[in-house]
BAROBA-149572 format. One record per residue (C-alpha): residue in one letter; x, y, z; residue number from 1. Coordinates in nm, 3 decimals. Example, Ala and Ser with C-alpha at 12.3 -4.5 7.8 and 13.67 -1.06 7.14 Angstrom:
// residues 2
<res = a&u = 1.230&v = -0.450&w = 0.780&n = 1>
<res = s&u = 1.367&v = -0.106&w = 0.714&n = 2>
END
This chain:
// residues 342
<res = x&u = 10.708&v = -7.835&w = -7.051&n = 1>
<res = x&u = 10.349&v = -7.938&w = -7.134&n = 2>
<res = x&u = 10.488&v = -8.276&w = -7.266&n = 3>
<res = x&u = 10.691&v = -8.293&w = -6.967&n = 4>
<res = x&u = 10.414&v = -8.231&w = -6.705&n = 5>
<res = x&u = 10.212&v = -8.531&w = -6.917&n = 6>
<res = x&u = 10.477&v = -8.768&w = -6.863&n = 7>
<res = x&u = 10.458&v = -8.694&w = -6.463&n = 8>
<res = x&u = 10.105&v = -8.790&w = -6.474&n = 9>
<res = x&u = 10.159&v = -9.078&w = -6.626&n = 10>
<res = x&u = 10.431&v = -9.210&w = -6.343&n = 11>
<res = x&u = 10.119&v = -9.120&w = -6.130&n = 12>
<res = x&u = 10.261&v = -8.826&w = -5.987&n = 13>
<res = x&u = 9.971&v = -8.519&w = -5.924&n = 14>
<res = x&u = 10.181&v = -8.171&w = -5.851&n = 15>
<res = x&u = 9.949&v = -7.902&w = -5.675&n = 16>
<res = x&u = 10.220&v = -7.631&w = -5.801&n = 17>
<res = x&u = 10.378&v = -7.610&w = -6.149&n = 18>
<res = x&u = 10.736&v = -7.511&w = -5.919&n = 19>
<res = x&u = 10.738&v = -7.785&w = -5.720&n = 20>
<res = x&u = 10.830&v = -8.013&w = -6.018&n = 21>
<res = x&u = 11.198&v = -7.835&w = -5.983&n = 22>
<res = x&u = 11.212&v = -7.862&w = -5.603&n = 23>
<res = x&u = 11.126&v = -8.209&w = -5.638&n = 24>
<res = x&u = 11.398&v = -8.245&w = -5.867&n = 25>
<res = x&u = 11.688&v = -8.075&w = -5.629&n = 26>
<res = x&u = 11.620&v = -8.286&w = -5.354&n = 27>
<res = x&u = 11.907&v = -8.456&w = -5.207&n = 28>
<res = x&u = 11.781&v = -8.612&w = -4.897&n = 29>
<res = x&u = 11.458&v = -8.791&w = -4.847&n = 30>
<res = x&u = 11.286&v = -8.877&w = -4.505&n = 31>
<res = x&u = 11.021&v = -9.112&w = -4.523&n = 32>
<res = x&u = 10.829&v = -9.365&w = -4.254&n = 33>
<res = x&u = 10.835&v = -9.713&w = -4.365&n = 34>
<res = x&u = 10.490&v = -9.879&w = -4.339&n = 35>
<res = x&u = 10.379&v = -9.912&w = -4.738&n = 36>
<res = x&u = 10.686&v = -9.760&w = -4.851&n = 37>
<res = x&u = 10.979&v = -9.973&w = -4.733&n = 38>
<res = x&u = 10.725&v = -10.278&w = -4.623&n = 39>
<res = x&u = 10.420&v = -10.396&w = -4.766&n = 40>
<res = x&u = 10.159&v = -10.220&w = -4.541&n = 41>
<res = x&u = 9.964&v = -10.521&w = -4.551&n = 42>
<res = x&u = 9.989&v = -10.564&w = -4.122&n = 43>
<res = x&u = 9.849&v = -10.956&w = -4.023&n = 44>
<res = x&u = 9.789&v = -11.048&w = -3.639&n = 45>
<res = x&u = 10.012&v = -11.337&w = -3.571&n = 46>
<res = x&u = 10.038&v = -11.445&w = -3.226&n = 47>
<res = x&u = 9.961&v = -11.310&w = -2.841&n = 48>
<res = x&u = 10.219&v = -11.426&w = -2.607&n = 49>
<res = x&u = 10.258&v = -11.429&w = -2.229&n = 50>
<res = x&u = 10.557&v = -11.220&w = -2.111&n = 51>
<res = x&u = 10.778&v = -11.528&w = -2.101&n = 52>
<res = x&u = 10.614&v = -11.673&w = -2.356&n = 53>
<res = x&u = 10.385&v = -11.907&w = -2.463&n = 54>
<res = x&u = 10.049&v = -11.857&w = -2.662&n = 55>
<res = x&u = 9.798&v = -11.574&w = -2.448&n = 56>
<res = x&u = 9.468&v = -11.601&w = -2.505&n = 57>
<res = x&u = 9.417&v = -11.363&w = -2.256&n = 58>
<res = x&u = 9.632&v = -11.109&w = -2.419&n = 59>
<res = x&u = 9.431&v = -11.100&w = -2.729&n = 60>
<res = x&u = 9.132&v = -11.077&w = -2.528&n = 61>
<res = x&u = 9.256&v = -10.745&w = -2.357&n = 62>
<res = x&u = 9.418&v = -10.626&w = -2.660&n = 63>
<res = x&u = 9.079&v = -10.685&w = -2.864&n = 64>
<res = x&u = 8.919&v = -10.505&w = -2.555&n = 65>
<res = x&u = 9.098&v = -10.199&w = -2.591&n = 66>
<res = x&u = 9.051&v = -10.110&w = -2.986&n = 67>
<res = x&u = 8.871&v = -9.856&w = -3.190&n = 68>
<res = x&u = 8.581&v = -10.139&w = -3.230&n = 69>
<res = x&u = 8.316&v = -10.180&w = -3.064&n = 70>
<res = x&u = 8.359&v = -10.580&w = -2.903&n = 71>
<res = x&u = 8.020&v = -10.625&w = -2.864&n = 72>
<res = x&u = 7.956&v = -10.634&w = -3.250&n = 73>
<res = x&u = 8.353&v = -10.665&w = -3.342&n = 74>
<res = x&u = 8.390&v = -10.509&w = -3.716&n = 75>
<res = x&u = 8.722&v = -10.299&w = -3.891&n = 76>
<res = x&u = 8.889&v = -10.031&w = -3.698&n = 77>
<res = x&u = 9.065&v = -9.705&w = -3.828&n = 78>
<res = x&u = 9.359&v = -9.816&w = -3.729&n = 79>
<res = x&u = 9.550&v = -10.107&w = -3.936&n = 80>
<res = x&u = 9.675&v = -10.299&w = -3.580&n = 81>
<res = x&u = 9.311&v = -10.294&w = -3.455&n = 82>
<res = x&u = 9.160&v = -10.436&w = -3.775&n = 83>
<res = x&u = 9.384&v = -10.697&w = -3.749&n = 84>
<res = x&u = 9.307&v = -10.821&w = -3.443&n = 85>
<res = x&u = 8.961&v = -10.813&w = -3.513&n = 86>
<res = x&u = 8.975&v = -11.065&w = -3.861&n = 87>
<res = x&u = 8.871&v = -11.362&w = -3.822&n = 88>
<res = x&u = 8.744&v = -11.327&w = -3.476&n = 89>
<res = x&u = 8.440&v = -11.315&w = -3.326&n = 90>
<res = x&u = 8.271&v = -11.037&w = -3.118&n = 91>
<res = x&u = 8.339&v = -11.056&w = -2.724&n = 92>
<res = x&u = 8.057&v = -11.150&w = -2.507&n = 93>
<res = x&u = 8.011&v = -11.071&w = -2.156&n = 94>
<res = x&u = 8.227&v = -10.765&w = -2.097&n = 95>
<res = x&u = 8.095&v = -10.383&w = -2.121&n = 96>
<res = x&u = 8.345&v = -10.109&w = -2.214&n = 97>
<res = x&u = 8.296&v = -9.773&w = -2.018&n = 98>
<res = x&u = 8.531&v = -9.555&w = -2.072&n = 99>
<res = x&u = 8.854&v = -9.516&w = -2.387&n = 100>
<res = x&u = 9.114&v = -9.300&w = -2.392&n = 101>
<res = x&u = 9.280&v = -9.280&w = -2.742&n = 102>
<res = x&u = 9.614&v = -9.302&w = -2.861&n = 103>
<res = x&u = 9.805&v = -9.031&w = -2.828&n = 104>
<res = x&u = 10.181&v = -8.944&w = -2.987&n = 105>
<res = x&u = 10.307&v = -8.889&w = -2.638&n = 106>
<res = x&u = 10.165&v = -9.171&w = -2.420&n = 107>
<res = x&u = 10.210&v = -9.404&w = -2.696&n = 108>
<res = x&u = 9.938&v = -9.615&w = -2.604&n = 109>
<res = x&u = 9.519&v = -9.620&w = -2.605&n = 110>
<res = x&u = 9.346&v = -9.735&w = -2.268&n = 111>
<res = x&u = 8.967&v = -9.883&w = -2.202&n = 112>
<res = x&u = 8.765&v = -9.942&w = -1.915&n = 113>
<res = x&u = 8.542&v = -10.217&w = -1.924&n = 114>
<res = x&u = 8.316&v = -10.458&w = -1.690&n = 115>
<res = x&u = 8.449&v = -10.850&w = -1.732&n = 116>
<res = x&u = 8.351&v = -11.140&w = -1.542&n = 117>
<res = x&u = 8.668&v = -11.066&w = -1.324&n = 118>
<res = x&u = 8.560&v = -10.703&w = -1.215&n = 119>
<res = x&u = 8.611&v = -10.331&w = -1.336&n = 120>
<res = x&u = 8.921&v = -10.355&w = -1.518&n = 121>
<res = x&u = 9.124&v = -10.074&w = -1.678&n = 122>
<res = x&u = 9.335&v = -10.207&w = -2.026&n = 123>
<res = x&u = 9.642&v = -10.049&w = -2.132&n = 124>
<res = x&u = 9.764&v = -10.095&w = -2.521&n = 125>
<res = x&u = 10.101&v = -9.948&w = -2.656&n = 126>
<res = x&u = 10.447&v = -9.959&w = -2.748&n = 127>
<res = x&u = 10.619&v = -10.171&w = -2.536&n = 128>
<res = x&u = 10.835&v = -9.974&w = -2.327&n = 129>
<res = x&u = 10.590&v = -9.740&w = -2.263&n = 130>
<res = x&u = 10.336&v = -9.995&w = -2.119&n = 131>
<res = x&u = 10.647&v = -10.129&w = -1.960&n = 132>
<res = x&u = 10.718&v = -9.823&w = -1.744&n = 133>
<res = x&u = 10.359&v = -9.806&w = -1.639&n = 134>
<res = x&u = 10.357&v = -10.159&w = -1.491&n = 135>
<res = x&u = 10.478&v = -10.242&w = -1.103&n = 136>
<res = x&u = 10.725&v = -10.492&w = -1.257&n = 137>
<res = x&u = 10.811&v = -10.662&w = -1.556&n = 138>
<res = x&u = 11.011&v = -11.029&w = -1.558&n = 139>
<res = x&u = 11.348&v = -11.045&w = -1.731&n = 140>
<res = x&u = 11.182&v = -11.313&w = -1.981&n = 141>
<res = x&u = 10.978&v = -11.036&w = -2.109&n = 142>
<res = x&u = 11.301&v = -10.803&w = -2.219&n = 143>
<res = x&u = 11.422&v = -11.152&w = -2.365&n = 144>
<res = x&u = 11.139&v = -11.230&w = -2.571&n = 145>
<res = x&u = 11.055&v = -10.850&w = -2.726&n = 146>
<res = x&u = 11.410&v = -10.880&w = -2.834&n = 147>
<res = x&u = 11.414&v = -11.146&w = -2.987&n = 148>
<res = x&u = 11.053&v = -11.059&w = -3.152&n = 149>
<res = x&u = 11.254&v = -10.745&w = -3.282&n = 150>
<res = x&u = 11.529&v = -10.903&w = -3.388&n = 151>
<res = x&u = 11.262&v = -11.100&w = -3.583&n = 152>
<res = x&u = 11.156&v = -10.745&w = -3.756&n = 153>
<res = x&u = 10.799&v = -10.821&w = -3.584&n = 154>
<res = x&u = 10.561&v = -10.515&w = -3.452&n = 155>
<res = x&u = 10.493&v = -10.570&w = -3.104&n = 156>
<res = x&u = 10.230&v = -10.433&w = -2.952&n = 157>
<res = x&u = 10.229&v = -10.450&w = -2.475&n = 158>
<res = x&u = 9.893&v = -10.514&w = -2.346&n = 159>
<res = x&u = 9.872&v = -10.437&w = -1.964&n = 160>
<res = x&u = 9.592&v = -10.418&w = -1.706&n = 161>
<res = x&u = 9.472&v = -10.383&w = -1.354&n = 162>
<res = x&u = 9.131&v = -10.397&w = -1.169&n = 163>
<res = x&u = 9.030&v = -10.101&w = -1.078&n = 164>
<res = x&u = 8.665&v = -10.096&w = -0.874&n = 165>
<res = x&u = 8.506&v = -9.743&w = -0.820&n = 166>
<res = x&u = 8.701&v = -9.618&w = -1.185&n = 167>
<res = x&u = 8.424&v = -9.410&w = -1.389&n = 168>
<res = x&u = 8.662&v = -9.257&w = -1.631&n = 169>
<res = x&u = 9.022&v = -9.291&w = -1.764&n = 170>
<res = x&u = 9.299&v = -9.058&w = -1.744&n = 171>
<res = x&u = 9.661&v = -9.096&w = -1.837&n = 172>
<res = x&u = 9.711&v = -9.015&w = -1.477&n = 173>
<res = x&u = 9.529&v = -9.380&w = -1.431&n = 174>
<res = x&u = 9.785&v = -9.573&w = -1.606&n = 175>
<res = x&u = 9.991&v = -9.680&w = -1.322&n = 176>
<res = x&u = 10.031&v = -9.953&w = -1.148&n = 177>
<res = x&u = 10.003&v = -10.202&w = -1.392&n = 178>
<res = x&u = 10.047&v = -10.606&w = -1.461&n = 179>
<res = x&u = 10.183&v = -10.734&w = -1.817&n = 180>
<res = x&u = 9.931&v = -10.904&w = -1.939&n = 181>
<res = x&u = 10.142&v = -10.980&w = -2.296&n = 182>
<res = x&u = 10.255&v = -10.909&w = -2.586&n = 183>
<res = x&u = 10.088&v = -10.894&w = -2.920&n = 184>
<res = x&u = 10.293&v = -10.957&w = -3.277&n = 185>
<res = x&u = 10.229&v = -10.842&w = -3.616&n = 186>
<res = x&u = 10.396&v = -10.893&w = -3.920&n = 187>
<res = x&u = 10.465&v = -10.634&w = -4.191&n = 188>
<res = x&u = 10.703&v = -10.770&w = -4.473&n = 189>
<res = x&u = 10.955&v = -10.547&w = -4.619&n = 190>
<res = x&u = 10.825&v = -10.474&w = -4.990&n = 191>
<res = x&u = 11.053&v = -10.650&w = -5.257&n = 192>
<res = x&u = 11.028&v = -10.342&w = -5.486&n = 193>
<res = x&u = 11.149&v = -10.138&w = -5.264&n = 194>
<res = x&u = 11.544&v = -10.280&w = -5.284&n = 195>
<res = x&u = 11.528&v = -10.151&w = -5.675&n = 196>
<res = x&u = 11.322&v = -9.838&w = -5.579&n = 197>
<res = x&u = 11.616&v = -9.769&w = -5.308&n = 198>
<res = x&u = 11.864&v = -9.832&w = -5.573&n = 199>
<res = x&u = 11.724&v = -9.597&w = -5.801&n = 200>
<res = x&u = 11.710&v = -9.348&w = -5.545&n = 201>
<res = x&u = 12.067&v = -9.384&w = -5.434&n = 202>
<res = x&u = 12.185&v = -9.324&w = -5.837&n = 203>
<res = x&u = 12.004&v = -9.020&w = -5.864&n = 204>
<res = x&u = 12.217&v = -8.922&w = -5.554&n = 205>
<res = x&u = 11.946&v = -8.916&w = -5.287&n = 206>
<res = x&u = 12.002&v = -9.022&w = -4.954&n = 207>
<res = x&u = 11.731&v = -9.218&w = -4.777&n = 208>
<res = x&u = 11.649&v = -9.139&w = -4.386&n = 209>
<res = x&u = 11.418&v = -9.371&w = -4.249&n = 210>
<res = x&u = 11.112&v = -9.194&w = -3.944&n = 211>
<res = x&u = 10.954&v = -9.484&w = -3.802&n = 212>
<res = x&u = 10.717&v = -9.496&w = -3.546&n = 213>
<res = x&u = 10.858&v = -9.870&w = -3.495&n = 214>
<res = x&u = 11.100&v = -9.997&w = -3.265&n = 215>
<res = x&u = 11.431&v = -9.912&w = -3.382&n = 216>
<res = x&u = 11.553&v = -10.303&w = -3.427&n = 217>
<res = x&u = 11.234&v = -10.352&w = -3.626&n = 218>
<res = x&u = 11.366&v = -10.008&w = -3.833&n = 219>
<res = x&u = 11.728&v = -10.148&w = -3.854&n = 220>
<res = x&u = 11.601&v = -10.546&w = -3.959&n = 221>
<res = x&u = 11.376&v = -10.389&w = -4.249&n = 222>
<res = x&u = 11.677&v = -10.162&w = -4.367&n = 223>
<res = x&u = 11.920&v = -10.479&w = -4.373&n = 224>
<res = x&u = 11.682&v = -10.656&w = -4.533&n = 225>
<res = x&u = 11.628&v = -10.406&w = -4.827&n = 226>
<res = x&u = 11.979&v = -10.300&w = -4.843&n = 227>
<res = x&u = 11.972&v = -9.979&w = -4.683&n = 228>
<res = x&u = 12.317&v = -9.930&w = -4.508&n = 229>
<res = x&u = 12.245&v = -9.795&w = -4.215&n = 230>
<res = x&u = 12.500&v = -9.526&w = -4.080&n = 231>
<res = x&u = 12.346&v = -9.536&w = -3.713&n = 232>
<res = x&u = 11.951&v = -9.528&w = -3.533&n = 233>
<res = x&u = 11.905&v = -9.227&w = -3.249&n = 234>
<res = x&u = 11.528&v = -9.269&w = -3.073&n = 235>
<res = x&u = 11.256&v = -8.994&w = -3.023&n = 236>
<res = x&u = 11.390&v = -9.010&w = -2.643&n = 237>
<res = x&u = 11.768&v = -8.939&w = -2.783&n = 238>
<res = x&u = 11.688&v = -8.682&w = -2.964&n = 239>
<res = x&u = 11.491&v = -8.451&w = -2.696&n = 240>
<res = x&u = 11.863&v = -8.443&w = -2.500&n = 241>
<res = x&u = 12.032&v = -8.304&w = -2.779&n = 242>
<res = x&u = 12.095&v = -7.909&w = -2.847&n = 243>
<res = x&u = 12.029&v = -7.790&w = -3.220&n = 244>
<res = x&u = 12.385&v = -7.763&w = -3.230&n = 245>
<res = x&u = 12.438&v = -8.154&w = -3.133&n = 246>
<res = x&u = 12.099&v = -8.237&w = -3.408&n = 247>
<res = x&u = 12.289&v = -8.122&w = -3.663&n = 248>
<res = x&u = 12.605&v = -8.368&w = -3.595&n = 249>
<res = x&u = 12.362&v = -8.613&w = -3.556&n = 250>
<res = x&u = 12.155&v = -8.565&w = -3.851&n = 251>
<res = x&u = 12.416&v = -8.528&w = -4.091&n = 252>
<res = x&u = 12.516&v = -8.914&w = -4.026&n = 253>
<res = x&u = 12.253&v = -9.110&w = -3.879&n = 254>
<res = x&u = 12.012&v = -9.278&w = -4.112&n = 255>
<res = x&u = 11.737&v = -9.390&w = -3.873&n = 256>
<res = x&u = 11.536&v = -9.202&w = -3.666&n = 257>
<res = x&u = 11.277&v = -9.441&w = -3.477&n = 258>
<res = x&u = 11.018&v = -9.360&w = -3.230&n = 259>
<res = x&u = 10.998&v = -9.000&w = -3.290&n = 260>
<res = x&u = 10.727&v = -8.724&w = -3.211&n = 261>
<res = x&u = 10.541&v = -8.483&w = -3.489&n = 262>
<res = x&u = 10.761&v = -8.215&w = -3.338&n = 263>
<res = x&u = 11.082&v = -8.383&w = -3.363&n = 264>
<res = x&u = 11.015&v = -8.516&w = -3.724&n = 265>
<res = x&u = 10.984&v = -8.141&w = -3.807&n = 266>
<res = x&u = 11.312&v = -8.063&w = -3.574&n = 267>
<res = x&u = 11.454&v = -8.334&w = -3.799&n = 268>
<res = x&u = 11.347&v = -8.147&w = -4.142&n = 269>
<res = x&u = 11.522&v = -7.850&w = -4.020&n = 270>
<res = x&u = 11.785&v = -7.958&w = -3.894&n = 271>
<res = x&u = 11.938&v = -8.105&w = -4.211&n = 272>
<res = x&u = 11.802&v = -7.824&w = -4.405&n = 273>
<res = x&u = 12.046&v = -7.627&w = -4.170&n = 274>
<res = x&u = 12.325&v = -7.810&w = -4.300&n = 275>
<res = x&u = 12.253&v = -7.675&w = -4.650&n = 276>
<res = x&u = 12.045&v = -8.002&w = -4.795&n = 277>
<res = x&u = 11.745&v = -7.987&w = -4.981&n = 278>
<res = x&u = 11.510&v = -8.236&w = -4.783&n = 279>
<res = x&u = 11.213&v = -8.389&w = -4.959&n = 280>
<res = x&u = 10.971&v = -8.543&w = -4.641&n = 281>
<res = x&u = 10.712&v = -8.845&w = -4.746&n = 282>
<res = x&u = 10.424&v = -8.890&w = -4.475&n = 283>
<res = x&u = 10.055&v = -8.987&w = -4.479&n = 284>
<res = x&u = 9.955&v = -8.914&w = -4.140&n = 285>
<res = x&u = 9.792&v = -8.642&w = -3.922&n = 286>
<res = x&u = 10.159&v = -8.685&w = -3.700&n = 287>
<res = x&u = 10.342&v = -8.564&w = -4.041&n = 288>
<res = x&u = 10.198&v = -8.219&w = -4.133&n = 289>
<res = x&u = 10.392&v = -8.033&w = -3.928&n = 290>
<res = x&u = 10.715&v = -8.208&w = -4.139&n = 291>
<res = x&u = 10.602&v = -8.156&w = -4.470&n = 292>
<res = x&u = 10.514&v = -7.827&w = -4.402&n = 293>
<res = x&u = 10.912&v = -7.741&w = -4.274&n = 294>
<res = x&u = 11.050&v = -7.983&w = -4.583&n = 295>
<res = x&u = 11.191&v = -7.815&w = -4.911&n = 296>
<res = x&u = 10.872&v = -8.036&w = -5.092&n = 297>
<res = x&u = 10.653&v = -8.204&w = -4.864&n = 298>
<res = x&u = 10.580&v = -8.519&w = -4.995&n = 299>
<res = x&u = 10.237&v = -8.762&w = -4.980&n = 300>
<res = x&u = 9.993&v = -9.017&w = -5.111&n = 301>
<res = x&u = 9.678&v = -9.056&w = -5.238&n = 302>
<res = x&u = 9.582&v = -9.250&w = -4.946&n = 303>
<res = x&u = 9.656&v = -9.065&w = -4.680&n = 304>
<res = x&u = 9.439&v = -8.772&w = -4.425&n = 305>
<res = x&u = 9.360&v = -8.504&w = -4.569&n = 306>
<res = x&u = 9.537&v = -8.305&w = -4.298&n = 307>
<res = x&u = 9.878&v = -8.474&w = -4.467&n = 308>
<res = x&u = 9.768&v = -8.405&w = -4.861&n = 309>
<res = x&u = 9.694&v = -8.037&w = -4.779&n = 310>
<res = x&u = 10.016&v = -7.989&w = -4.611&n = 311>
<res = x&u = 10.187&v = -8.166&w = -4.906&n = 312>
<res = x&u = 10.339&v = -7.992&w = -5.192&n = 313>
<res = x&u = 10.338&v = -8.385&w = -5.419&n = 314>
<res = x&u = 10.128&v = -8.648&w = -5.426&n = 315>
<res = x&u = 10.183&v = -8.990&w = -5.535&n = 316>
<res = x&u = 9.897&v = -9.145&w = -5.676&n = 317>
<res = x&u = 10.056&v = -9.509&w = -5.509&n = 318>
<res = x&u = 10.266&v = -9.515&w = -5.192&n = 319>
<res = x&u = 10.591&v = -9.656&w = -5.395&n = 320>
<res = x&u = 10.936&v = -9.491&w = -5.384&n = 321>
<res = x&u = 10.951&v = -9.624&w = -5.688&n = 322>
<res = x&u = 10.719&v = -9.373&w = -5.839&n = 323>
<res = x&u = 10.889&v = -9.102&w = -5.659&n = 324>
<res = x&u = 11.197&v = -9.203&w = -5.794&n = 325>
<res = x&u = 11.082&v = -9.171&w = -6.151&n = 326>
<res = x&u = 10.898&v = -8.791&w = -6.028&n = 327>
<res = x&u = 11.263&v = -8.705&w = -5.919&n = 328>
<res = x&u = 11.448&v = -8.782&w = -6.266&n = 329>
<res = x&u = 11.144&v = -8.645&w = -6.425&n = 330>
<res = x&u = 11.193&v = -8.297&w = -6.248&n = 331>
<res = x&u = 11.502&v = -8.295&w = -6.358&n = 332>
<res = x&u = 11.434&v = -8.373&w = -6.687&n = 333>
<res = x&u = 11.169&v = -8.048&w = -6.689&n = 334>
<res = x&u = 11.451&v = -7.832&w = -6.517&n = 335>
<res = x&u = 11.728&v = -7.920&w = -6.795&n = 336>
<res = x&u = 11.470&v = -7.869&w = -7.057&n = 337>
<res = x&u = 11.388&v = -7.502&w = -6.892&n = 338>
<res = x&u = 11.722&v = -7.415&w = -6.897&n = 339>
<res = x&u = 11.799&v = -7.504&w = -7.273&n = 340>
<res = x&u = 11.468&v = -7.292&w = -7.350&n = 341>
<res = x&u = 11.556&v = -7.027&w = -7.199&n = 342>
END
């Protein structure tokens, strides 16, 4: 056992409980997001573009505006999307922000209010189709061109605005009545380990279920291009409709789950634990505790909140399925050896 446990640390694997080497071993489903573990997690700024197209200065500009940085002195953000926008750019002059109103998992989007040149002007930042619902109409190009960006596999971030005189402070309640400003692309390559890594996985008879945050094109062009057969995509807004009942249908087939809440990524644990699978659940984020506390072994990294290691039962020492992989035939390893001791 002792030599065992050594060789775990050496695939970079640190287990808080001695047990959770087995559970790790019997899992038969894993649910992971894919930022760092199916793509590189190295996110670039590419290119702002107007709704129909077309490079948008502007659209940078109010993206840059709305960010965890201050644009008076510019800088790195805590978020990866807002430090990219900020490298290799200079700090904004002539605008004042007055008021932010963070990201949140259910709006989907972070708002600012700041003082341009052209007046007091609130900025709304998000997933597209929820800045898309806010605004008093969006052209048809628009539709055309986020398809084809996700088509592309390409995170797109909506930027939207509206002058708004008088406006002291921001509520979501203020997010209405919006103009598309643009639309802002990233790029986030699919990591080329992870096709063997996802091979590996597959012969030690682990299915992979992908969580995204993403789009689910984005989801489904990253699994196609790593060679993860996708057996269907159901969104966060899918999933609310369905009865437990109609979850567990679901889950049992689908493979990609995009745009989903903290509480349905849980729901999702569950659910396939319902249907008699041991579920292993890899997450990094504040949004993910509530899953790896409902998974069989809650899975993490090194890197990640501490809200997400304390709820974790593993943590990988590098954000690499790869290295899970090998902590998976490892456990198993330990486990046979038990049982021949015993």
């Amino acid at each position: 056992l002792a030599a065992g446990s050594r060789r775990v640390a050496r695939r970079k694997v640190l287990v808080k409980r001695f047990v959770c080497i087995e559970d790790l071993g019997d899992i038969d489903i894993l649910i992971t997001d894919k930022t760092c573990t199916l793509t590189e997690g190295r996110i670039s700024y590419i290119v702002a573009l107007y709704p129909a197209g077309g490079h948008a200065e502007s659209g940078l500009r109010q993206g840059r505006l709305c960010t965890d940085v201050d644009p008076a002195t510019g800088g790195a953000g805590a978020n990866d999307l807002d430090t990219a926008l900020w490298e290799g750019q200079p700090a904004l002059t002539g605008v004042r922000r007055i008021a932010t109103l963070p990201f949140d998992h259910e709006r989907r989007a972070s708002s600012a209010l700041v003082d341009t040149l052209d007046g007091r002007t609130l900025v709304v930042k998000g997933a597209p189709e929820q800045v898309m619902a806010r605004c008093q109409a969006v052209p048809d190009a628009a539709r055309s061109t986020l398809s084809r960006l996700f088509a592309d596999g390409r995170r797109v971030v909506a930027v939207a605005s509206r002058i708004t005189p008088g406006l002291s402070d921001i509520t979501a309640a203020d997010e209405t009545g919006l103009t598309l400003t643009g639309v802002l692309v990233f790029a986030d390559n699919p990591k080329a380990a992870a096709r063997d890594s996802l091979a590996h996985l597959a012969a030690l008879g682990i299915e992979v279920k992908v969580a995204p945050g993403d789009n689910p094109k984005v989801a489904e062009k990253v699994c196609t291009d790593l060679g993860l057969v996708s057996k269907g995509t159901v969104t966060g807004s899918e999933l609310e409709q369905l009865s437990d009942a109609q979850l567990d249908a679901v889950t049992q087939h689908a493979t990609i789950f995009a745009r989903v809440s903290p509480e349905q990524k849980a729901r999702l644990v569950v659910s396939i634990r319902r249907n008699g699978r041991s579920v292993g659940f890899l997450g990094d984020g504040v949004n993910d505790a509530l899953a790896l506390h409902s998974a069989d072994i809650g899975i993490s990294v090194d890197s990640a909140t501490d809200v997400a290691k304390d709820a974790a039962d593993v943590v990988l020492l590098e954000k690499d399925l790869g290295v899970l992989a090998a902590g998976v035939a490892e456990g198993r390893r330990i486990f046979a050896n038990t049982i021949k001791y015993v």
